[in-house]
C-alpha positions in Angstrom: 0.0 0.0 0.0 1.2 3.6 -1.0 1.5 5.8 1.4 -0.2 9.3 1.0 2.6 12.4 1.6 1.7 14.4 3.8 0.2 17.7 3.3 2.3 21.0 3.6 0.1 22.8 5.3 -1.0 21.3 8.5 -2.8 23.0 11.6 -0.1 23.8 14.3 2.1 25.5 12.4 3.6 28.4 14.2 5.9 32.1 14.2 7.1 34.9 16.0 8.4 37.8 14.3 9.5 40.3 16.6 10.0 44.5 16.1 11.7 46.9 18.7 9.1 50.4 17.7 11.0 53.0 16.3 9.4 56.7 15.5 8.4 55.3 11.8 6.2 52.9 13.2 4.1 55.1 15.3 0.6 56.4 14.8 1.7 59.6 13.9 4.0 58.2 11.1 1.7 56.0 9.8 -0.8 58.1 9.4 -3.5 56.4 12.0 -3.5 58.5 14.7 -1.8 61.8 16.2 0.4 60.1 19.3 4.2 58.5 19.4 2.9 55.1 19.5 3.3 51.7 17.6 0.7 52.3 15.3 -2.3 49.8 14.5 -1.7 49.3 11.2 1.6 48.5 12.0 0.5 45.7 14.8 -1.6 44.4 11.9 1.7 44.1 9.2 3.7 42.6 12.2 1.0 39.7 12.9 0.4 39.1 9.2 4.3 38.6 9.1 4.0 36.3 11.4 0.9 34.4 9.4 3.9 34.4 6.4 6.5 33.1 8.3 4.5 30.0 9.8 3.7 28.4 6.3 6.9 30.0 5.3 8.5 26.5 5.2 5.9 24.8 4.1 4.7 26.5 0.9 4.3 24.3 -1.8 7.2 25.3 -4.9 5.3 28.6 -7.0 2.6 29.2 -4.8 2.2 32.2 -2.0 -0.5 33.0 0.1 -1.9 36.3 0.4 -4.2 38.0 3.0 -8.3 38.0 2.8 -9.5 39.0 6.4 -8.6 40.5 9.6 -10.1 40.8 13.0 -7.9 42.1 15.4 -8.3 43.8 18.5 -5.7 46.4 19.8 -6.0 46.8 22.9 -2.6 48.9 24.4 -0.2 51.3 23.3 3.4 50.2 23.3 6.3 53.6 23.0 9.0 54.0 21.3 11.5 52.2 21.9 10.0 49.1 23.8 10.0 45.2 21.5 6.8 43.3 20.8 6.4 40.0 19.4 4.0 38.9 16.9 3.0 35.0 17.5 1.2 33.2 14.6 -0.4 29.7 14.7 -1.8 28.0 11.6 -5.3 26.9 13.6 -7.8 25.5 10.6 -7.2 24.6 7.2 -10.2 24.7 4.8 -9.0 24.1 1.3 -6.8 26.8 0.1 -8.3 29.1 3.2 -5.4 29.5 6.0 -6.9 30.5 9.4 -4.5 31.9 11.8 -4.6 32.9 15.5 -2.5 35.8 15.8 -1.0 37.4 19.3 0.9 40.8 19.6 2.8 40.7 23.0 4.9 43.6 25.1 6.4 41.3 27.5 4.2 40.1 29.6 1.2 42.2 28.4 -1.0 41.3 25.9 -1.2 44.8 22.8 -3.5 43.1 20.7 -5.2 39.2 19.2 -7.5 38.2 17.0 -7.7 36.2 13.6 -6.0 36.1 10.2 -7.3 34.5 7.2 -4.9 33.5 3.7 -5.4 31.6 0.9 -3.1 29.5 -1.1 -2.7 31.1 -4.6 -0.2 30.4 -7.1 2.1 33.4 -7.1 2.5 33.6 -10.8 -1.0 33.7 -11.8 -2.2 36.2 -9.1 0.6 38.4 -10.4 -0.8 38.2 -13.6 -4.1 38.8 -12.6 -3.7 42.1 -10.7 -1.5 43.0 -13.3 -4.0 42.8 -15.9 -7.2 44.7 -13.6 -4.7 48.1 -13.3 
């Protein structure tokens, strides 16, 4: 009996991706708010990092993933100057649909959670794609 390989892309898979705030990643920098905090949008880019580097490994030759939905709840400001890591953890897989639980820590404090969804697409096609809707 053959066995069946395994799949690339199992539940489980995990990253952290960690960033030490600088003055370009704060609110007032990125254009989200008017205070010398790590910005939101900038929490979000750091978790969806995170999402990338847990299939990372993983991804099946010519094919990336790219993001569909977000929910993610910021919930405390982190200053300049102060490292926060982004966990990631690869917690269903529906198809070509990745859905990730993604954590934002300072230390010991929780600065935001919530849920990341990617799909599986081949990389050269999507390029194509978008290329052709401009």
């Amino acid at each position: 009996m053959q066995q069946q390989p395994e799949p690339a892309l199992t539940p489980g898979l995990t990253a952290r991706v960690e960033l030490t705030v600088t003055d370009t990643d704060t609110a007032q920098a990125v254009g989200s708010g008017d205070v010398p905090v790590l910005g939101t949008p900038r929490v979000l880019a750091l978790a969806e990092a995170a999402t990338v580097a847990a299939t990372a490994t993983r991804m099946p030759s010519g094919s990336t993933t790219v993001g569909t939905r977000v929910e993610l709840d910021h919930r405390a400001a982190t200053p300049v100057g102060r490292t926060v890591v982004a966990q990631a953890r690869l917690a269903a897989v529906e198809g070509r649909r990745l859905h990730f639980e993604v954590s934002v820590s300072d230390g010991d404090e929780t600065v935001a959670e919530g849920r990341v969804e990617r799909v599986l697409v081949d990389r050269q096609r999507f390029v194509e794609r978008a290329a052709r809707s401009s």
